[in-house]
N, C-alpha and C positions, 0 to 999 in steps of 0.2 A: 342719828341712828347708831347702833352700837351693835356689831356681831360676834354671834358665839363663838367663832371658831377656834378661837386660843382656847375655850371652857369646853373644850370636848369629853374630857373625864369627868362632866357631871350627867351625861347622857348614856347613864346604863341601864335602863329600864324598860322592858318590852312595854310596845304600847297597850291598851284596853280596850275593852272592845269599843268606847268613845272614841278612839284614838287619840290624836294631840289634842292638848288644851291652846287654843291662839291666841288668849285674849294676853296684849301687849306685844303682840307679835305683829310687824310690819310686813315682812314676806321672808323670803331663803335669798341666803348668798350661794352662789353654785361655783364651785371650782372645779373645774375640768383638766383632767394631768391627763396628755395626751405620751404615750411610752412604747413606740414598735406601733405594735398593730392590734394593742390592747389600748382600754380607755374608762377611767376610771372617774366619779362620779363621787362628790362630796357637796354636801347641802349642808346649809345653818343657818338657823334663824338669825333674822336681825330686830331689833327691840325696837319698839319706837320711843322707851326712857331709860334713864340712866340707871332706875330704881334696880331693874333685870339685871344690869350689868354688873353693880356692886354688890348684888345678891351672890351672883357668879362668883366675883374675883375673894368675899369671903366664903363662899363653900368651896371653892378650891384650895384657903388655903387650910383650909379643914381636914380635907380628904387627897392628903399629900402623897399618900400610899398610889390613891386610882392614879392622878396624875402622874408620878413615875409610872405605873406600866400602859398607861397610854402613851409615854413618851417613847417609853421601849418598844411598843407596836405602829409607834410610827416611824422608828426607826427602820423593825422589816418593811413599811411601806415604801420608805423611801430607797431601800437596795432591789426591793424587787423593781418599782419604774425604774429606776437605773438599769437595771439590766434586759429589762426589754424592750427598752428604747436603742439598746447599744446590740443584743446579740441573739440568736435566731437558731433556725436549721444549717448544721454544718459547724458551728462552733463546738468547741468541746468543753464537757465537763470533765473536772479532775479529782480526785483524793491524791494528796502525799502523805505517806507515812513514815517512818523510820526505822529501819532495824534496831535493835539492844544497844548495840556498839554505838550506834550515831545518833542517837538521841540528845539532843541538844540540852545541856544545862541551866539554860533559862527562856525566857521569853525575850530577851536580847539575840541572844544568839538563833533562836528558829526565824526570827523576824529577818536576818543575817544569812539565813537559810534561804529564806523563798525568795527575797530579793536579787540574791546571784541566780537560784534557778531564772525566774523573769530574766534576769543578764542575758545568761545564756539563750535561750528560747527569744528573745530579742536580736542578737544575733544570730542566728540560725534562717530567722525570716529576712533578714538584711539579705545572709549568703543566697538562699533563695529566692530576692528579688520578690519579696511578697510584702503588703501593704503595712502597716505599725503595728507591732505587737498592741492588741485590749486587754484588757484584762479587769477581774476583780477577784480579790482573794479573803476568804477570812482565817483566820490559826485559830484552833481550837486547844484548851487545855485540859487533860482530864489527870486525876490522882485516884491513886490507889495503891495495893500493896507493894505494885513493882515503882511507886514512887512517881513524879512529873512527868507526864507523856503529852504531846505535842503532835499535831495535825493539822495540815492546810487543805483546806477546801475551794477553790477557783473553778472560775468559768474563762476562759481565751477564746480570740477568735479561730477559726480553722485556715487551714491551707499546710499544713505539717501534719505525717501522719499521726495516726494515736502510740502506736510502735514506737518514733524517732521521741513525741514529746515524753512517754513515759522513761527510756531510753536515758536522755537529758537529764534526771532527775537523778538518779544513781546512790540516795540513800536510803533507800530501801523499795517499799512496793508503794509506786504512782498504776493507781485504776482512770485509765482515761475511755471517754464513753462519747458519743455523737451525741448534741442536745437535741431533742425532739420536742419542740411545744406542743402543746395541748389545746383545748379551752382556755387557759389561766397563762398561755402561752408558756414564759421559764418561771412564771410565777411561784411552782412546786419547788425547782433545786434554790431559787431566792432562800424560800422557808426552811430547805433542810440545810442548807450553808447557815444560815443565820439561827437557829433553834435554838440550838446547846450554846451559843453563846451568848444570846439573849438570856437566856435562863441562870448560868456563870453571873452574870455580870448586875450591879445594883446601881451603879447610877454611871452611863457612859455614852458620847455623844452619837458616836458611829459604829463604831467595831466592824468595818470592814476597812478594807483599800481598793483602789483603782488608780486606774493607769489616767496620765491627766486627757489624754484625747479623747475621753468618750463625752459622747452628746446627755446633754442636760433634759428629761421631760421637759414636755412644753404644757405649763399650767398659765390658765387665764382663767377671769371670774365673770360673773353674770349675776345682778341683782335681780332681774327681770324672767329669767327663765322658768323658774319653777313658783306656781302660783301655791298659796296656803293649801286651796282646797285639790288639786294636784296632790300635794303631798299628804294631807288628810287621806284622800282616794289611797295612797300607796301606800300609808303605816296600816291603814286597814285590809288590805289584802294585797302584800306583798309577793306572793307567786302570780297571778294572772294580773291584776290590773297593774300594779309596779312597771312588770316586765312591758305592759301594752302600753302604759306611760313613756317609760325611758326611751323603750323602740323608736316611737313617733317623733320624739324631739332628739334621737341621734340617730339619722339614718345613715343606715351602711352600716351598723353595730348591731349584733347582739347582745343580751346579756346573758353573760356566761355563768348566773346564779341570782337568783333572786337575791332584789336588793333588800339591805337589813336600816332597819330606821329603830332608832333607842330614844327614849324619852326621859328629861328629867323629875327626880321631885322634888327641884330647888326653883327651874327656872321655868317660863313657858315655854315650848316650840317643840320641832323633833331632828335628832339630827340622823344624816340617812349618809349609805356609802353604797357603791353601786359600781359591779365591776363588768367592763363592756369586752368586748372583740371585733373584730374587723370582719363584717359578714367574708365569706367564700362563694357566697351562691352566686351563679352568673347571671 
């Protein structure tokens, strides 16, 4: 058996009103990445011959474009599970920026920059007896007239007010804010910390940082869980039958959006992603 999931950039195609084609299709591998109190959903056919799979491995490397920016969207996938696996209500979001005078001369030296700020802000939680500094941070670069400009974006955990950590910062204007999740829990600041730099950047493996304590999603897989005609049912009506699918087989979750299923027209199957929450109701 052979599965898609490495040939993900050949599944960009909304489905028809047939929906998936299955034929050389065995069933779905499900991968469940379990992050905080969010829970996300990734399905992919597995082939029952090899013929599917080399079909794949040369139309990927055909369409080398798709695959870079599905590699760059899986890159936001993987900081946003990081970070709502690790941080919640009560941690803070941040922007640093820099005055004129302090703007830093390279991307050496701003990296040189948030680093001692983390020092400091590490110490500080030492003096007051409060648990490890977290963190995650990305630097942004933007140019223009007034020439190289430089910006960090982070999330830390709380216990220091927003006053003291902006305070600590002292080259110019630090905006620090409460994190409040949502539906998509921190999944939104995930997307705006990592945006402009996804968009900057043409081939790059991570382009964030983190502090090494935080906790890793917990992904496991399941060949068994989702049947072809299940997933038939869901490419074909992805708002109401999708969501009454997913529901049933993750209880205690909702889904925070209908889930989306793309289809190829290189290989059979459909691939689906599926993003959950931690019910609230009592």
């Amino acid at each position: 058996m052979y599965s898609a999931e490495r040939y993900q950039a050949l599944f960009m195609e909304q489905p028809g009103p047939d929906g998936i084609l299955h034929e050389g299709v065995h069933g779905y591998r499900v991968k469940r990445i379990q992050a905080g109190d969010t829970l996300e959903i990734e399905a992919f056919p597995i082939w029952n011959t090899a013929a599917s799979a080399t079909a794949a491995r040369k139309q990927s490397e055909k369409h080398r474009e798709a695959v870079r920016a599905v590699n760059l969207r899986n890159t936001q996938k993987n900081l946003r599970r990081l970070m709502n696996a690790n941080f919640g209500a009560g941690d803070i979001l941040l922007t640093l920026t820099y005055t004129p005078s302090q703007q830093p001369g390279s991307e050496q030296e701003a990296q040189k920059d948030i680093r001692n700020y983390l020092r400091r802000l590490r110490h500080r939680r030492e003096k007051l007896g409060l648990d490890e500094l977290k963190y995650i941070y990305i630097t942004e670069t933007t140019h223009g007239a007034a020439g190289t400009r430089y910006h960090h974006h982070l999330i830390v955990n709380g216990g220091i007010s927003r006053d003291e950590i902006e305070k600590i910062w002292a080259k110019g204007i630090a905006n620090a804010r409460a994190a409040q999740p949502d539906a998509y829990a921190l999944s939104g600041w995930a997307h705006y910390m990592s945006k402009q730099k996804i968009n900057q950047e043409k081939a790059y493996t991570r382009g964030y940082a983190h502090s090494k304590n935080l906790k890793q999603p917990r992904i496991t897989y399941a060949d068994h869980k989702l049947s072809r005609r299940a997933m038939q049912q869901i490419s074909q009506d992805m708002q109401t039958r999708g969501t009454e699918i997913l529901e049933k087989l993750y209880p205690g979750y909702q889904t925070a959006e209908a889930p989306q299923v793309r289809v190829s027209g290189f290989v059979p199957g459909g691939y689906m992603l599926a993003r959950m929450i931690r019910r609230t109701d009592p």
